[in-house]
Structures are given as structure tokens and as C-alpha cells.
MDTraj code that builds the backbone (N, CA, C; nanometers):
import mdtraj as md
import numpy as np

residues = "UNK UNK UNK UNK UNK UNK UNK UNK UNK UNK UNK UNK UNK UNK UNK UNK UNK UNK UNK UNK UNK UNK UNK UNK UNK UNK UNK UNK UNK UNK UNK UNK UNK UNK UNK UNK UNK UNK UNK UNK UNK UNK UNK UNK UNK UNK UNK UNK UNK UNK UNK UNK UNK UNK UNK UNK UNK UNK UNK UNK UNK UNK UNK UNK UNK UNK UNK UNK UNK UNK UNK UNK UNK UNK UNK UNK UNK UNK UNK UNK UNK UNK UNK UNK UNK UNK UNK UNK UNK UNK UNK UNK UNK UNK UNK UNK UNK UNK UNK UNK UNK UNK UNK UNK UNK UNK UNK UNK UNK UNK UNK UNK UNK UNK UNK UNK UNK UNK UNK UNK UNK UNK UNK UNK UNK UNK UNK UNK UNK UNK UNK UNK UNK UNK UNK UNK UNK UNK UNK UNK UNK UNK UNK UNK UNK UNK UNK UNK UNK UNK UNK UNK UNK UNK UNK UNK UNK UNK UNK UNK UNK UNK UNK UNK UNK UNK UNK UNK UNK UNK UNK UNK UNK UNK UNK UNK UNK UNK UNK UNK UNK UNK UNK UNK UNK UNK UNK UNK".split()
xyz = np.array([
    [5.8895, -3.5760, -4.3459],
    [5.8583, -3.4714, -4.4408],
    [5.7258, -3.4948, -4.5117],
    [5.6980, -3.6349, -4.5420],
    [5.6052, -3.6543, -4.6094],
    [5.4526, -3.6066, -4.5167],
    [5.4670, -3.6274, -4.3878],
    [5.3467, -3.5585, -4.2896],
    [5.3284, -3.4341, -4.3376],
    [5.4162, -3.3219, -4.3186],
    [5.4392, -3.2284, -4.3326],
    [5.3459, -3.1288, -4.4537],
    [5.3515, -3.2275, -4.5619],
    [5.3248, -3.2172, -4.7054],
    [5.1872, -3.2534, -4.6772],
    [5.1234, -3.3371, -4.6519],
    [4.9787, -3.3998, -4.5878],
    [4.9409, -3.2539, -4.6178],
    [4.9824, -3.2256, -4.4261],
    [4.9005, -3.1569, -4.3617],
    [4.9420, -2.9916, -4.4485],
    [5.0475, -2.9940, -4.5066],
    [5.0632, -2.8279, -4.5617],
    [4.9344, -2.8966, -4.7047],
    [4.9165, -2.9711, -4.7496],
    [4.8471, -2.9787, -4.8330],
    [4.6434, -2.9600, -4.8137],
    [4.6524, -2.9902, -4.7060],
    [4.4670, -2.9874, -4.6227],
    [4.4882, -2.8707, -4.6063],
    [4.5873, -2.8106, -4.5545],
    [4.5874, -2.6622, -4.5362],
    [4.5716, -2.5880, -4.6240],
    [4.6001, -2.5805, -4.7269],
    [4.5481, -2.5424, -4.9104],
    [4.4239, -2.5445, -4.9229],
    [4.4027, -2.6795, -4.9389],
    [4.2612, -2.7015, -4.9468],
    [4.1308, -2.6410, -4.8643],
    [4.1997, -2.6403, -4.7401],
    [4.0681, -2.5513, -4.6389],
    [4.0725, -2.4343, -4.6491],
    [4.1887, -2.3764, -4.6687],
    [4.2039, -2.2301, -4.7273],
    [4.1469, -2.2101, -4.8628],
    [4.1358, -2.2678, -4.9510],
    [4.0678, -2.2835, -5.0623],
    [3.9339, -2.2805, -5.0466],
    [3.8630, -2.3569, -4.9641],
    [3.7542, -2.3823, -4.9614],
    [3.7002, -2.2129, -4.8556],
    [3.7570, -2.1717, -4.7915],
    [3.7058, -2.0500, -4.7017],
    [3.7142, -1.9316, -4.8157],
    [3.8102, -1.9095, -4.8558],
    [3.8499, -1.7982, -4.9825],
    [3.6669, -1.8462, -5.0890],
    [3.6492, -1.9196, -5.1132],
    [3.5582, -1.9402, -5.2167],
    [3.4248, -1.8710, -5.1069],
    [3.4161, -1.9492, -5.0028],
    [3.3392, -1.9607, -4.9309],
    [3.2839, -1.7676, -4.8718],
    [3.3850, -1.7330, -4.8417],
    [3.4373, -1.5605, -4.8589],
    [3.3454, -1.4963, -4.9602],
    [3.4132, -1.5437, -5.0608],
    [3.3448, -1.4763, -5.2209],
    [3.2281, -1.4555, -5.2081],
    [3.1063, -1.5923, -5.1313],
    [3.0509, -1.6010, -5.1858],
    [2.9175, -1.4957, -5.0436],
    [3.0120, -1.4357, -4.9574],
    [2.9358, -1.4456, -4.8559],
    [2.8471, -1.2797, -4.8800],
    [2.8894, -1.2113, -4.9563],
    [2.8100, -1.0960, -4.9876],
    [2.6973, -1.1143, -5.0202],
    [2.6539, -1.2210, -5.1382],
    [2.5980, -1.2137, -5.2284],
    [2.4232, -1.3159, -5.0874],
    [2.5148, -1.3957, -5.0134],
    [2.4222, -1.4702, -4.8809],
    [2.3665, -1.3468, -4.8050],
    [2.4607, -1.2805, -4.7258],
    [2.3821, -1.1672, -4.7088],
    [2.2783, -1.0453, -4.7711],
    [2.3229, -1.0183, -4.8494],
    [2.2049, -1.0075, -4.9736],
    [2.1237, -1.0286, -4.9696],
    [2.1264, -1.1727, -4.9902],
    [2.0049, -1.2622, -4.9974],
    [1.9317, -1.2233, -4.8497],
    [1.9735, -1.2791, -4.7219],
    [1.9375, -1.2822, -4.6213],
    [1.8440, -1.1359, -4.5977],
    [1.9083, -1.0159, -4.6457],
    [1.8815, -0.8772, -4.6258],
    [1.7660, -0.8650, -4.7025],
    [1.7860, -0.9343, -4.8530],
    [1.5917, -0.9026, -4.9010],
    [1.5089, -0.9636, -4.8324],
    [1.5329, -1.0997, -4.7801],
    [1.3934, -1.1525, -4.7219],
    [1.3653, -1.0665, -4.5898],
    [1.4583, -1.0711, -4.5403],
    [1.4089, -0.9818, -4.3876],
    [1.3106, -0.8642, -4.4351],
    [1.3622, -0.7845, -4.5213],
    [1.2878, -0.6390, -4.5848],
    [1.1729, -0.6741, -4.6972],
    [1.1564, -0.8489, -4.6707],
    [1.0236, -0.8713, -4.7835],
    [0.9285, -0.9148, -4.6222],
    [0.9831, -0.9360, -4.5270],
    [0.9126, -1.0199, -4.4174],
    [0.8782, -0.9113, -4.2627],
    [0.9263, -0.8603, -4.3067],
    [0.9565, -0.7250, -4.1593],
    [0.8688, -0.6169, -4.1311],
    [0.8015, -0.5409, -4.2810],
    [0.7137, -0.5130, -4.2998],
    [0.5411, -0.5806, -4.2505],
    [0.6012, -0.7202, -4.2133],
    [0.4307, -0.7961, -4.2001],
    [0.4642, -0.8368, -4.0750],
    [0.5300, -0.8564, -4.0321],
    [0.5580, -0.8796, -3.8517],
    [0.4882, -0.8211, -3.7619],
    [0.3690, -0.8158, -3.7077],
    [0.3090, -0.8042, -3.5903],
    [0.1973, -0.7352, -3.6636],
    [0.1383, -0.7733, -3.7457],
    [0.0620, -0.7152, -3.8183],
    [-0.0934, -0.7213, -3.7344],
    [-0.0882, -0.8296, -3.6528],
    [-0.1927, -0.8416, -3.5658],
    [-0.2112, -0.7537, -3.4662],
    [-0.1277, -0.7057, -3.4353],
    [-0.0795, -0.5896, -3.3009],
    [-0.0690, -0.4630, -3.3761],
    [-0.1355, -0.3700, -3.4657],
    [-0.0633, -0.2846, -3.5588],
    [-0.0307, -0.1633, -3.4280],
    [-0.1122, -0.1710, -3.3474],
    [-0.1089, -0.0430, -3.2107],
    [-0.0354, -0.0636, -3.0767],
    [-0.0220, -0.1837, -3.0884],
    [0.0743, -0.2311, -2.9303],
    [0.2350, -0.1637, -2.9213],
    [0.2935, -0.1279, -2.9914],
    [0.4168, -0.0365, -2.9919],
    [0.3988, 0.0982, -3.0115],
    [0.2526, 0.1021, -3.0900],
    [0.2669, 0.2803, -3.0694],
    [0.2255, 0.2958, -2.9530],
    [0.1069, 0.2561, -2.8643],
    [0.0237, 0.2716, -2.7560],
    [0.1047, 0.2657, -2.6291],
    [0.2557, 0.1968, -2.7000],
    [0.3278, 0.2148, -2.5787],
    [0.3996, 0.3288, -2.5937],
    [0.4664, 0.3674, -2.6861],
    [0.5343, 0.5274, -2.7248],
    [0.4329, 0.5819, -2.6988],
    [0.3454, 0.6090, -2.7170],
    [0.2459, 0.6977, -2.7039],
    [0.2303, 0.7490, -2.5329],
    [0.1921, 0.6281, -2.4715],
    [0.1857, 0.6371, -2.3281],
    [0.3303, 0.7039, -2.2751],
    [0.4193, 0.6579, -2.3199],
    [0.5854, 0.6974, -2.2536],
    [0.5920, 0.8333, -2.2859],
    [0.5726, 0.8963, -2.3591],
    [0.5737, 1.0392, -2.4328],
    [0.4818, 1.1244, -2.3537],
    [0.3516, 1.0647, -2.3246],
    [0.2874, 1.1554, -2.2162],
    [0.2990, 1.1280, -2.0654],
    [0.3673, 1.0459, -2.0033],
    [0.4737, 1.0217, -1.9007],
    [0.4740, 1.1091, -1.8828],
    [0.6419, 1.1063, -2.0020],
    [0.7578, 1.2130, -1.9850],
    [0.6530, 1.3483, -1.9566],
    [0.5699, 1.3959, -2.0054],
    [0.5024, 1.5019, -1.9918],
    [0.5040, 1.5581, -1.8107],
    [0.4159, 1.4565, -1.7556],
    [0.3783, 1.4205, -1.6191],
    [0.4954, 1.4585, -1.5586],
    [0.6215, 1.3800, -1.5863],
    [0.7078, 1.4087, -1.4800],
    [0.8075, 1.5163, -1.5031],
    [0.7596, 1.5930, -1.6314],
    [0.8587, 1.6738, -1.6677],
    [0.7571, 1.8447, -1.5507],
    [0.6517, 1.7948, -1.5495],
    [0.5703, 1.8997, -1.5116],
    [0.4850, 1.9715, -1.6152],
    [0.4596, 1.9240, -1.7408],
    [0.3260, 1.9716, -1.7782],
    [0.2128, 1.8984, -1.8100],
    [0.1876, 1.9469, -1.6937],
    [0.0567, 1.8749, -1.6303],
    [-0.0842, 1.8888, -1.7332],
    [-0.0973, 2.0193, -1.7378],
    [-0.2060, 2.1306, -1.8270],
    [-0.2043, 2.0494, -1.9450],
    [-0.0478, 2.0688, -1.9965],
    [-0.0794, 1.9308, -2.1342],
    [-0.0649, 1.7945, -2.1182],
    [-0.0729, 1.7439, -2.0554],
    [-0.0767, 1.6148, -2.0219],
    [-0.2421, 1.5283, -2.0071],
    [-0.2610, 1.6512, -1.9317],
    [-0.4142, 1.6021, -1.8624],
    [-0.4843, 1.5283, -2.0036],
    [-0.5294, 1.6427, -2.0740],
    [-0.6150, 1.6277, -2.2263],
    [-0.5760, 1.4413, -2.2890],
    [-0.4153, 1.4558, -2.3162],
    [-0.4000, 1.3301, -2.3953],
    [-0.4164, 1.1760, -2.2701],
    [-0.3682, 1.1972, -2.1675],
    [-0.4121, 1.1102, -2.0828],
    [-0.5630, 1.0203, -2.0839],
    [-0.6375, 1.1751, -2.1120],
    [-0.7718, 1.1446, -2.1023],
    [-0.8286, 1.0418, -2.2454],
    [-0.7749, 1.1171, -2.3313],
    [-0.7869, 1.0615, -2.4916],
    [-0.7156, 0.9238, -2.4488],
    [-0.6156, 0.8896, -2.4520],
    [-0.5397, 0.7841, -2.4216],
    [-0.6545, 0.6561, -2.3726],
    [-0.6626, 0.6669, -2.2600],
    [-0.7751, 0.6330, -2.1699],
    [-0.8966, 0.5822, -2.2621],
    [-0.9204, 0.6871, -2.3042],
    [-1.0874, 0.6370, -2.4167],
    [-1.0496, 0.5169, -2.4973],
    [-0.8852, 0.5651, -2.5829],
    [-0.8717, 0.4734, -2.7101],
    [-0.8425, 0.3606, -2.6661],
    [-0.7786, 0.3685, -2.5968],
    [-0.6820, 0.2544, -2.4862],
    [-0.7514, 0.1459, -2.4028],
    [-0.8541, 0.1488, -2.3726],
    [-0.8907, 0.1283, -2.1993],
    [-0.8335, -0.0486, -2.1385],
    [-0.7852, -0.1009, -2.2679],
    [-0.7663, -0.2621, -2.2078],
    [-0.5585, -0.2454, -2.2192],
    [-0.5862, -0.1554, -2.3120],
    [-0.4236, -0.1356, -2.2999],
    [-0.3254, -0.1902, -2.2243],
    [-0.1802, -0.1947, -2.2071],
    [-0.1222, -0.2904, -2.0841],
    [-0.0604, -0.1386, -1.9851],
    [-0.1041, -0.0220, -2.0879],
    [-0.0612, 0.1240, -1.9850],
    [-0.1615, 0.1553, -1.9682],
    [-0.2874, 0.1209, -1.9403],
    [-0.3913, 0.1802, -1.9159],
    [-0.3726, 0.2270, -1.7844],
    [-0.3845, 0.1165, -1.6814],
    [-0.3960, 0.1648, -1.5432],
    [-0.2689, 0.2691, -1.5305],
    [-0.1417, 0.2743, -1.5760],
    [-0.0478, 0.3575, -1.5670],
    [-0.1111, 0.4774, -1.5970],
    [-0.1387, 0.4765, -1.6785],
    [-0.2401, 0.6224, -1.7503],
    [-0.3021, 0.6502, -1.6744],
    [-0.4744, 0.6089, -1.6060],
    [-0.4830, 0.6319, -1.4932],
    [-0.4636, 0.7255, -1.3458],
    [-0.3743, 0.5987, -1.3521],
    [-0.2091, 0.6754, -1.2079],
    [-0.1693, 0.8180, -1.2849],
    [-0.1709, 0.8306, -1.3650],
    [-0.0711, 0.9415, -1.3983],
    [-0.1787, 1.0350, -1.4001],
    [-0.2686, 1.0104, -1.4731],
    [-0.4007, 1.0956, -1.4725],
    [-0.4161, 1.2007, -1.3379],
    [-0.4092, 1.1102, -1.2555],
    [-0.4123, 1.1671, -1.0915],
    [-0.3248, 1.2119, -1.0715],
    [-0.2334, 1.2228, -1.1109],
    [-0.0783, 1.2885, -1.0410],
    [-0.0907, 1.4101, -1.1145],
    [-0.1202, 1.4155, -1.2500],
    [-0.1387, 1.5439, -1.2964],
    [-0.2474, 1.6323, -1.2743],
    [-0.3273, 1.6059, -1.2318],
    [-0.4464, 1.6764, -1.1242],
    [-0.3680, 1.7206, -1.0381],
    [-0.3255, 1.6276, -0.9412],
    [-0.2478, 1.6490, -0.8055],
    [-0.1442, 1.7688, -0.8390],
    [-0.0360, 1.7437, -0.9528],
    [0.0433, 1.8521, -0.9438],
    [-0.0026, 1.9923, -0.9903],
    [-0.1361, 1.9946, -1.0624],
    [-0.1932, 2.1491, -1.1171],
    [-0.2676, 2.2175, -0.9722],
    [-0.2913, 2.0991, -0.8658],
    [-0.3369, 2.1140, -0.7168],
    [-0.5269, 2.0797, -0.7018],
    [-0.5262, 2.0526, -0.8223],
    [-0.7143, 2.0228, -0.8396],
    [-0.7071, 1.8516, -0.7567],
    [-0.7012, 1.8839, -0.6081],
    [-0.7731, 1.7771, -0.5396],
    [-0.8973, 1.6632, -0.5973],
    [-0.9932, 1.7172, -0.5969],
    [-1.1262, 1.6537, -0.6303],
    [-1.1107, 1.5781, -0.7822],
    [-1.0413, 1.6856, -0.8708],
    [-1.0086, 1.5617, -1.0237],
    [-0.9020, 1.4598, -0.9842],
    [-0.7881, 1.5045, -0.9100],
    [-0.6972, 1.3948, -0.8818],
    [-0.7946, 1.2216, -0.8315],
    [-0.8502, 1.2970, -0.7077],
    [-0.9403, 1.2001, -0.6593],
    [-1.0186, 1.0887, -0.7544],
    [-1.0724, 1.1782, -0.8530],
    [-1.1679, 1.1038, -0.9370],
    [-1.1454, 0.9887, -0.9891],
    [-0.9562, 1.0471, -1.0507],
    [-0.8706, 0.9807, -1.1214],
    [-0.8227, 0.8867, -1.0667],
    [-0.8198, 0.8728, -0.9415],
    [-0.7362, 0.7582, -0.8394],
    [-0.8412, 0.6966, -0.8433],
    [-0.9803, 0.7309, -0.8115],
    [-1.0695, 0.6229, -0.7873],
    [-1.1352, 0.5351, -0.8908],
    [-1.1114, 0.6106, -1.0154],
    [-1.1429, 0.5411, -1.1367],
    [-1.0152, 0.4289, -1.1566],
    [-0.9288, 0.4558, -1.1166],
    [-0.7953, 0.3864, -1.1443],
    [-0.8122, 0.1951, -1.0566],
    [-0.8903, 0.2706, -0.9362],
    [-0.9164, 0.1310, -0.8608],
    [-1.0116, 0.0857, -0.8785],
    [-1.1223, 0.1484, -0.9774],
    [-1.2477, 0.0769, -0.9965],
    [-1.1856, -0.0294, -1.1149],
    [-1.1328, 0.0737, -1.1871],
    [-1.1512, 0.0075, -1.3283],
    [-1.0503, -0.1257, -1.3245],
    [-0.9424, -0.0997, -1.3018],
    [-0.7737, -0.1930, -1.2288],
    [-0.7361, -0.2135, -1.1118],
    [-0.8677, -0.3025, -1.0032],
    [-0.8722, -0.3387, -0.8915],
    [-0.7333, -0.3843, -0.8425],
    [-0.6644, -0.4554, -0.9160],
    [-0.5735, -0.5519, -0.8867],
    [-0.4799, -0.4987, -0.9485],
    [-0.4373, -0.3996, -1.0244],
    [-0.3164, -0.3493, -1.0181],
    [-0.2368, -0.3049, -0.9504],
    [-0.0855, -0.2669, -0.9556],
    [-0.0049, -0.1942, -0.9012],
    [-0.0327, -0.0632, -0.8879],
    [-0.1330, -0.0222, -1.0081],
    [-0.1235, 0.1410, -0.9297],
    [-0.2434, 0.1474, -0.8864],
    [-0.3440, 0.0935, -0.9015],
    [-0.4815, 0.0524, -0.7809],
    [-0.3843, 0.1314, -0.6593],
    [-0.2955, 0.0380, -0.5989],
    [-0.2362, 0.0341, -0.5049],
    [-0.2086, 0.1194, -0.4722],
    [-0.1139, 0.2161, -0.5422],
    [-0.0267, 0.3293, -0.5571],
    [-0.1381, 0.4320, -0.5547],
    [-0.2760, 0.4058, -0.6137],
    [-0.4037, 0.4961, -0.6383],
    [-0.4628, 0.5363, -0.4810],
    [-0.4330, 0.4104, -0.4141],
    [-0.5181, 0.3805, -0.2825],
    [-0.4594, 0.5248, -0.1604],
    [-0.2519, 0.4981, -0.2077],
    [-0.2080, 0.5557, -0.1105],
    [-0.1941, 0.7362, -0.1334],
    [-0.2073, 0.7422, -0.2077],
    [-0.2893, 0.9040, -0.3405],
    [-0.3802, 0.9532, -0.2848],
    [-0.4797, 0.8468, -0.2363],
    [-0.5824, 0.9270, -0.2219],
    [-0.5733, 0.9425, -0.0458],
    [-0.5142, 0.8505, 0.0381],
    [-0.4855, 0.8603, 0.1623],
    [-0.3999, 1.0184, 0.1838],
    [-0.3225, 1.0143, 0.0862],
    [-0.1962, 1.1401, 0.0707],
    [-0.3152, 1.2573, 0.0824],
    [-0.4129, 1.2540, -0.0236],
    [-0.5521, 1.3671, -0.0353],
    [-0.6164, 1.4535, 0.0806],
    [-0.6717, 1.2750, 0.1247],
    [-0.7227, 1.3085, 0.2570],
    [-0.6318, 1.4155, 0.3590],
    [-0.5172, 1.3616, 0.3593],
    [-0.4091, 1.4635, 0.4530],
    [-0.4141, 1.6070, 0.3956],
    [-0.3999, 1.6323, 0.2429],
    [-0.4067, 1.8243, 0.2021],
    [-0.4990, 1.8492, 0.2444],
    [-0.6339, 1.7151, 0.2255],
    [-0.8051, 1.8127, 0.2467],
    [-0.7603, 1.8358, 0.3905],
    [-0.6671, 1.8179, 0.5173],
    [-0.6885, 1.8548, 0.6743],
    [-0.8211, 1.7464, 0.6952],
    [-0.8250, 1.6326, 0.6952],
    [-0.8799, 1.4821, 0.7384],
    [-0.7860, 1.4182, 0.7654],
    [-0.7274, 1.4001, 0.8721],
    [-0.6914, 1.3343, 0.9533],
    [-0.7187, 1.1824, 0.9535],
    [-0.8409, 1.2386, 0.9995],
    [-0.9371, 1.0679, 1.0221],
    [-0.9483, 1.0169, 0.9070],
    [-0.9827, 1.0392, 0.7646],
    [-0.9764, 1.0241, 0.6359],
    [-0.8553, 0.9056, 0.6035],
    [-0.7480, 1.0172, 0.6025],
    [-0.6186, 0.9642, 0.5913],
    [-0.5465, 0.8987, 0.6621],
    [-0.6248, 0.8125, 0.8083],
    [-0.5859, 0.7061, 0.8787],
    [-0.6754, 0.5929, 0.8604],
    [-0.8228, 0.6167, 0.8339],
    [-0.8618, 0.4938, 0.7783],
    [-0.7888, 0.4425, 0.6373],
    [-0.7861, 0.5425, 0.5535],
    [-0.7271, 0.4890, 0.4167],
    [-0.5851, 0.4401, 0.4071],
    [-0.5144, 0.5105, 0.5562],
    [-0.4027, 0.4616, 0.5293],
    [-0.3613, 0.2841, 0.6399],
    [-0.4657, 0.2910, 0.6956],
    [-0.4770, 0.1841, 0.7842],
    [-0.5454, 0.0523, 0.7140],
    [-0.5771, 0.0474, 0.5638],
    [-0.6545, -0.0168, 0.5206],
    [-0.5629, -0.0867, 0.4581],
    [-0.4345, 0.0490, 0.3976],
    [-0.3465, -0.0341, 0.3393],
    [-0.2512, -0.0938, 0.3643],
    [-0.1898, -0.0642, 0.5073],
    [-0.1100, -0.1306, 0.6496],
    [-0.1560, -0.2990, 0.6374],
    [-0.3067, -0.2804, 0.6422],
    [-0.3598, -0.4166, 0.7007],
    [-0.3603, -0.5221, 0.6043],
    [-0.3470, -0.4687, 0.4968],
    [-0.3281, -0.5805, 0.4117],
    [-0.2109, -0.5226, 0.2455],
    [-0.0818, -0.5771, 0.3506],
    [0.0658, -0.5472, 0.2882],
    [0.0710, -0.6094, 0.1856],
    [0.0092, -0.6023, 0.0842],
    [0.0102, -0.6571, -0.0797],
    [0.0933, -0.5429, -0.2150],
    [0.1156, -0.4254, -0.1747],
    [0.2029, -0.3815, -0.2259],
    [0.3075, -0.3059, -0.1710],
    [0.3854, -0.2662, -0.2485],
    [0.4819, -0.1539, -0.2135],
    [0.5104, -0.0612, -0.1279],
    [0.3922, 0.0102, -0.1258],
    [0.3538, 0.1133, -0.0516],
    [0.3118, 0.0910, 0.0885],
    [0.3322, -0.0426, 0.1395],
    [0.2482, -0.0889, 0.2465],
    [0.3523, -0.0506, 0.3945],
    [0.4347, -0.0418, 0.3734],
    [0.5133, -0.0404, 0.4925],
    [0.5392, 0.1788, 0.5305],
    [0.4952, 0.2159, 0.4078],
    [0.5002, 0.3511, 0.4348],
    [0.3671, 0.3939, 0.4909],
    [0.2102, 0.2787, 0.4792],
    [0.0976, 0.3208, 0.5202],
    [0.0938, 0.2928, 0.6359],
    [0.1939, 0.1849, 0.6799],
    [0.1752, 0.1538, 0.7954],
    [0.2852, 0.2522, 0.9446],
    [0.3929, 0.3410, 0.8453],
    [0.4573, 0.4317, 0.9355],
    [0.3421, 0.5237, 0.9041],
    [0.3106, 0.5581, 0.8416],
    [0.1430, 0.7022, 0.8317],
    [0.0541, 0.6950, 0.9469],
    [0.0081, 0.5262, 0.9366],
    [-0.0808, 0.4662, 1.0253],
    [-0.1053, 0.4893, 1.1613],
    [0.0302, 0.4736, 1.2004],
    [0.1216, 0.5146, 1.3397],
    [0.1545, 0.6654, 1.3698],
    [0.1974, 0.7132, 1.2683],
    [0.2037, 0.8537, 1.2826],
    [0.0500, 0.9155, 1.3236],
    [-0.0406, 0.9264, 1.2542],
    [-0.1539, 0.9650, 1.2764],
    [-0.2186, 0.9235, 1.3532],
    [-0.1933, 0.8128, 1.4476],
    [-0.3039, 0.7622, 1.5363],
    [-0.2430, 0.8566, 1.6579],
    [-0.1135, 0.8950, 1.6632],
    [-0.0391, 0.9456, 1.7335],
    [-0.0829, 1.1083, 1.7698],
    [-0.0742, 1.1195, 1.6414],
    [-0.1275, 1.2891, 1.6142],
    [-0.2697, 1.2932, 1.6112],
    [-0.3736, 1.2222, 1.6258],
    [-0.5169, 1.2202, 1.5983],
    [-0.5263, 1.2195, 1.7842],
    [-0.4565, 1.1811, 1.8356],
    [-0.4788, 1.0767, 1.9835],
    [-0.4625, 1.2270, 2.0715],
    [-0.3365, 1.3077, 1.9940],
    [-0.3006, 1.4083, 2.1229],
    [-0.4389, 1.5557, 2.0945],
    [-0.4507, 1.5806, 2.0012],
    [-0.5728, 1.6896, 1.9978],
    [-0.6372, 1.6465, 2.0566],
    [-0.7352, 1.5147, 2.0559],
    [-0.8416, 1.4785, 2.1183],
    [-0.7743, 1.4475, 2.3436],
    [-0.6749, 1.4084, 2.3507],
    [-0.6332, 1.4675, 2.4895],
    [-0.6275, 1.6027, 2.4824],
    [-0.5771, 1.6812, 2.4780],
    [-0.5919, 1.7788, 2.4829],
    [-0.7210, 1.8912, 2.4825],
    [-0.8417, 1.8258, 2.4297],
    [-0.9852, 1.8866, 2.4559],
    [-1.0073, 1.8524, 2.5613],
    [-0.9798, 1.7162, 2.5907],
    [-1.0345, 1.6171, 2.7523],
    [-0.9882, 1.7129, 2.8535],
    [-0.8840, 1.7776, 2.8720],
    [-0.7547, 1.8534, 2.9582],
    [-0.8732, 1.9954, 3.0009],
    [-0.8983, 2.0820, 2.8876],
    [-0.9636, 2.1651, 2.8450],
    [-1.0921, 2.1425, 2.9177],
    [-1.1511, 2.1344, 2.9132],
    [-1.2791, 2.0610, 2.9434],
    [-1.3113, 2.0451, 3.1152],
    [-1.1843, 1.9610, 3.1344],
    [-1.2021, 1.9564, 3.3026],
    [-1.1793, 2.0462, 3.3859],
])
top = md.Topology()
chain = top.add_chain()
for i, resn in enumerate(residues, 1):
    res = top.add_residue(resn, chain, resSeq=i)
    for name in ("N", "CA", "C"):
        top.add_atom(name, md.element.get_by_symbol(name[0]), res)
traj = md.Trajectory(xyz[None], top)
């Protein structure tokens, strides 16, 4: 019995000590809650534009893929100026061109892809820029256009897009191969 009494007695006591401990836990949070709201305010104070520049960019996305292009174009462009080291720049860019592409203005799309690979050689949408403008070549009816460009990016499979330049590649050497038999035929 006397165990019993021990341990019902520590049991008091730790219950004692949590009940106090309880009491006191509002007043810790509290505490905890002003400093955060004295400290939270100054957090990234070095970066004051790196979270908007990314809302910013995502918002004119959504534009792009929602289909308005017409308004898209303008802030893209602005974007671009304010932006240019940005970590969405080259995305911007890419998108730049797609919204050309979808209003059907070839030659600005172009511009936009090629500025995209001047400026962000080594990006992902460089890449994505490269196979854009191969896609181009095919609306302009260049053939030959759109098998060198797409044979460029076959040959050296460094992104994504590489295994679709290289079914293009094939496709078109295919379709480039039979017109030109077909004059030979003609001819004789």
C-alpha cells in the first residue's frame, strides 16, 4: 500500500505541476505572438520584390493560358524591363512568345523566342524557345527551316523537348525527301 501512496502521491504532484504549467501557457503564447508581429514585419527586408515579382509573373501566366493574350502581351513586356535578372524572367520571355503565337503574329512570337535564347542561353525555356521557333518555321510553310531547327535540337538531347525534335526530325526528312522525288519523276 505504501507504493501505491508513493506513486498516487508523484501523481499529484505532476498533475500539479502541468495545471500551473496550463495557467501559465496563454500568457507564453502571447508573448511568443508579439515578438513574431514585432519581427515579421522586417523579414526579407532585403528581397522587398522577390514575392511580389513572383505573384506578379503567376498572375500574368494565368493571363497567357487563360487566353488573353492582347492583355498579357503589354505587362509581359513591362515585366521584362523591371525584371530582367528576375528568377521568371526567362519564363516571361517564353510566355511573351506564346502570346504572340496565340494572337497568330508569327514574326513578334519569333522575336520573343529569340530574345528568350539570347538573353537565357542556358535555360529551360531557351530550349522550349528553340522548339517554338522550329514549330514557326512549319506555319511560315519552311519545311527546310523547321528541319534544320528541329534537327539541331535532336542532336544535342539536353532538354525535354528533345525526343519530340527528333520524331519532327524524321518526320520531315521524310516529307521533305518525297516532293523532291516526285519533281525527279516529273522531269524524266
Amino acid at each position: 500500500m505504501a507504493t501505491r501512496e508513493v506513486s498516487g502521491n508523484r501523481n499529484v504532484a505532476e498533475v500539479a505541476k502541468l495545471q500551473s504549467w496550463a495557467a501559465m501557457l496563454p500568457i507564453q503564447l502571447l508573448v511568443v505572438a508579439a515578438s513574431l508581429l514585432m519581427v515579421l514585419p522586417f523579414a526579407g527586408c532585403d528581397k522587398p520584390t522577390r514575392g511580389a515579382t513572383n505573384h506578379q509573373f503567376d498572375s500574368i501566366r494565368t493571363m497567357v493560358t487563360r487566353g488573353k493574350y492582347q492583355e498579357a502581351i503589354p505587362k509581359l513586356e513591362a515585366f521584362l524591363k523591371e525584371n530582367p535578372k528576375s528568377k521568371d524572367a526567362s519564363r516571361a520571355g517564353l510566355f511573351l512568345g506564346k502570346a504572340h503565337l496565340g494572337l497568330g503574329d508569327l514574326d513578334a512570337a519569333s522575336a520573343a523566342f529569340e530574345a528568350t535564347i539570347r538573353d537565357y542561353p542556358n535555360s529551360l525555356e531557351a530550349h522550349k524557345s528553340r522548339y517554338k521557333l522550329a514549330v514557326i518555321s512549319l506555319l511560315q510553310d519552311d519545311p527546310e527551316g523547321a528541319l534544320k531547327r528541329f534537327s539541331q535540337l535532336a542532336e544535342k538531347p539536353d532538354g525535354p523537348l528533345a525526343p519530340e525534335a527528333a520524331a519532327m526530325t524524321s518526320y520531315l526528312k521524310k516529307r521533305i525527301k518525297k516532293p523532291a522525288e516526285a519533281a525527279e519523276q516529273n522531269e524524266d
